[in-house]
C-alpha positions as CSV (number, residue, x, y, z in Angstrom):
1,X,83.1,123.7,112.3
2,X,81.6,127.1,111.9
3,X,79.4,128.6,109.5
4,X,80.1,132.6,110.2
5,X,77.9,135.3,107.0
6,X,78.9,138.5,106.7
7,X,77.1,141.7,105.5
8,X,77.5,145.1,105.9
9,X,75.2,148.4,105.6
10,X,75.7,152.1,106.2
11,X,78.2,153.6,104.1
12,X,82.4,154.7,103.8
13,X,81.2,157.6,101.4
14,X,78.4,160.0,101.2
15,X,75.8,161.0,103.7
16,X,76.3,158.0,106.1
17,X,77.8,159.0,109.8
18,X,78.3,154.9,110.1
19,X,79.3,151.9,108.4
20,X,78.5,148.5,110.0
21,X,79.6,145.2,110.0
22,X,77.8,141.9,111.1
23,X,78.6,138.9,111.3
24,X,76.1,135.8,112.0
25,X,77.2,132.8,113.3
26,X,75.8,129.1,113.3
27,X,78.0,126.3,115.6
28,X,77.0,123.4,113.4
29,X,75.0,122.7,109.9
30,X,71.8,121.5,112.3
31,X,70.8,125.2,113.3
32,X,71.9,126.2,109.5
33,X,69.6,124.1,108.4
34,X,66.6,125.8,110.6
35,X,67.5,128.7,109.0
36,X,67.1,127.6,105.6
37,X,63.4,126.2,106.2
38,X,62.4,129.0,108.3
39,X,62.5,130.5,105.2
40,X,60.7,127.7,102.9
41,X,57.9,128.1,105.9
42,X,57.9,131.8,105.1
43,X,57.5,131.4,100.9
44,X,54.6,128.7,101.9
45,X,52.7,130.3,104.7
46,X,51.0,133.6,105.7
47,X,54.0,135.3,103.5
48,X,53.6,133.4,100.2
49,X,51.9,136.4,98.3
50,X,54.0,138.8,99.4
51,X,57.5,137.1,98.5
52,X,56.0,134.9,95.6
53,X,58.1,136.9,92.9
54,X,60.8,137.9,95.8
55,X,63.8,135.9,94.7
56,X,65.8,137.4,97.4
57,X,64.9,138.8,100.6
58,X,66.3,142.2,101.3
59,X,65.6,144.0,104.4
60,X,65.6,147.5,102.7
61,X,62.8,146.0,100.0
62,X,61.0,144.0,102.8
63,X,58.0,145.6,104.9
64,X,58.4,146.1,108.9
65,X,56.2,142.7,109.8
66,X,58.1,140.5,107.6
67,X,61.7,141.7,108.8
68,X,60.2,141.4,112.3
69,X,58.7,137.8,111.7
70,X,62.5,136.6,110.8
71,X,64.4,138.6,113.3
72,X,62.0,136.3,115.8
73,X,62.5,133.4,114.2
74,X,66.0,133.7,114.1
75,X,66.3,134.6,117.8
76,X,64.9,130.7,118.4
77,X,68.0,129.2,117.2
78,X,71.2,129.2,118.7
79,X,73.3,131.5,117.0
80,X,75.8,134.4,117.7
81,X,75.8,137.5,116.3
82,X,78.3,140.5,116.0
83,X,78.5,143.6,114.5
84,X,81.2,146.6,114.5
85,X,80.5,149.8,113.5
86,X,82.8,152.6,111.9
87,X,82.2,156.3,112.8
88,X,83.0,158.4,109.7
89,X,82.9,161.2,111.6
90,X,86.0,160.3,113.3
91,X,87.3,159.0,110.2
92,X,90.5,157.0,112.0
93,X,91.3,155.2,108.6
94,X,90.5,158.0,105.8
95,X,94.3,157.4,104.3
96,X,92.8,153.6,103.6
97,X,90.3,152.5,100.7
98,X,87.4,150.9,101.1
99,X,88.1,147.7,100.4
100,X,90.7,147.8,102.9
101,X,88.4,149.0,105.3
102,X,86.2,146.8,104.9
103,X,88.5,143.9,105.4
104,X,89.9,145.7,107.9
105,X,86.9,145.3,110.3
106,X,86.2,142.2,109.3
107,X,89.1,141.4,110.7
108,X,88.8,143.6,113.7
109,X,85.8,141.8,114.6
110,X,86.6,138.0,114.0
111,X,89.5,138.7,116.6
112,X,87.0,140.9,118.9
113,X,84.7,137.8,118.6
114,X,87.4,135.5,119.5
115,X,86.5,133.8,116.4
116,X,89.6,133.7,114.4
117,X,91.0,130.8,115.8
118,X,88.1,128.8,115.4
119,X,87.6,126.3,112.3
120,X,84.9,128.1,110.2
121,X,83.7,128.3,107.0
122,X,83.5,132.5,106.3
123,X,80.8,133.4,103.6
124,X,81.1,136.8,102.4
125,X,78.3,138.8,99.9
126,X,79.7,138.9,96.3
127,X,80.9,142.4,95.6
128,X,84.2,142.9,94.3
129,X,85.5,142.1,90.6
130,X,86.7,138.4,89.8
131,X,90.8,140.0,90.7
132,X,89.6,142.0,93.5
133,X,87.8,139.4,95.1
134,X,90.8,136.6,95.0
135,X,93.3,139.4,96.1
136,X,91.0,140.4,99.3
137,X,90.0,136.7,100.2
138,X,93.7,135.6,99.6
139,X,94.3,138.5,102.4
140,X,92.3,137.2,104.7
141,X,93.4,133.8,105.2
142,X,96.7,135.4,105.5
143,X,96.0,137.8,107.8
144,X,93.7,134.9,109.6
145,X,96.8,133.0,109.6
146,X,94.4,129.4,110.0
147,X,94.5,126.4,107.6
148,X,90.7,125.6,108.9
149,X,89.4,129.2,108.1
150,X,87.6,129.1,105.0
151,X,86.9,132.1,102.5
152,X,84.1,132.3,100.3
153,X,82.5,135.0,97.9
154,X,79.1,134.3,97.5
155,X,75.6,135.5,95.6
156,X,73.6,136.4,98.3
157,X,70.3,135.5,96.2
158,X,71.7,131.4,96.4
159,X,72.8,131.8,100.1
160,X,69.9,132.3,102.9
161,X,72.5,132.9,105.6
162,X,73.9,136.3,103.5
163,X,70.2,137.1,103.8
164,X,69.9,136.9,107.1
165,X,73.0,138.5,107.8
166,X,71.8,141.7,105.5
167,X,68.7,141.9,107.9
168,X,71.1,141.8,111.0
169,X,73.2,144.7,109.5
170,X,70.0,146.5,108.1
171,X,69.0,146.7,111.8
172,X,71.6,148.1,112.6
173,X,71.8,150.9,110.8
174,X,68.3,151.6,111.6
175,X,69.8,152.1,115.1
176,X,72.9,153.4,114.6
177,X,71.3,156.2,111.6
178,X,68.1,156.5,112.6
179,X,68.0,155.8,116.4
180,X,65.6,153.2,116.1
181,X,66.2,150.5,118.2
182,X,62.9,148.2,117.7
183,X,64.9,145.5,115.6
184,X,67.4,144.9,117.3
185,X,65.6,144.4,120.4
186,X,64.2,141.2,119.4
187,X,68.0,139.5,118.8
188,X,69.6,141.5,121.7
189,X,70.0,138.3,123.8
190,X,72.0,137.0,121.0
191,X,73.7,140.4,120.0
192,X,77.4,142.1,120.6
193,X,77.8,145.8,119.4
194,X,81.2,147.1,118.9
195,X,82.4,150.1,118.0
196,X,85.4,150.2,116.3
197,X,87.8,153.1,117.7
198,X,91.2,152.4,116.9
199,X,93.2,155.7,117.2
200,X,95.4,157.3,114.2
């Protein structure tokens, strides 16, 4: 069994010429369960002033060493990561909303990933109303079409692997906006970039 997060950064809307979305994926609960105490280590060690009060880590609200530090510590364990990332410049699904979109490539890169077919439990960052959210998780396990696929909104503050999925997507916006590549160097032996180009 699986454990695959999802978060997403960038933007449909606005000033943003992408929108990205990564997944990160652990093959069994042992490495999940690295994750979670690199992060008591973090909360107890050299970090515990700085994210004493921190409830949740966030890669926008976190300073360059700490994102760094986890990004490396993450790269230990043996993980997967994806992410695919929308050009709105292209715009190839303006006639869709957002929240199909953004299901959309979810989809788009599950299959790309080759993990669709693969018994997984699918943990996705609250965001959508109570209705919304059982309409777009009922969707995907429709779409997914797999009795072993599970679908879960989550609060990312409870869930350390949302977190650490928000710092993979972070960094790649900071490439994919701001040309700045120094983040995702340190996963890139674990990393798949996609772009998503499907034509009208």
């Amino acid at each position: 069994m699986k454990f695959i997060y999802v978060d997403e950064s960038g933007g449909l809307k606005g000033d943003f010429n992408y929108f990205n979305i990564s997944l990160l994926v652990f093959n069994d609960e042992k490495e999940l369960k690295k994750l979670k105490n690199t992060i008591k280590r973090f909360r107890r060690g050299k970090y515990r002033k700085q994210l004493k009060n921190v409830k949740e880590i966030k890669a926008y609200k976190s300073d360059e060493k700490l994102i760094k530090d986890l990004l490396k510590n993450l790269n230990r364990m043996e993980i997967e990561v994806y992410s695919i990332y929308y050009n709105n410049k292209k715009d190839p699904l303006k006639n869709y909303s957002v929240n199909e979109i953004y299901q959309f490539l979810i989809l788009e890169l599950l299959k790309l990933s080759k993990l669709n077919n693969t018994p997984s439990n699918l943990f996705i960052d609250k965001f959508l109303p109570k209705t919304l959210e059982k309409k777009f998780t009922s969707n995907l396990r429709n779409f997914l079409k797999n009795n072993t696929f599970n679908v879960s909104c989550v609060h990312s503050e409870n869930n350390t692997g949302i977190q650490f999925a928000d710092l993979i997507s972070w960094s790649t916006f900071q490439y994919l906006e701001r040309k700045n590549e120094a983040y995702l160097k340190i996963i890139e032996n674990k990393y798949i970039l996609i772009e998503f180009n499907q034509k009208e």
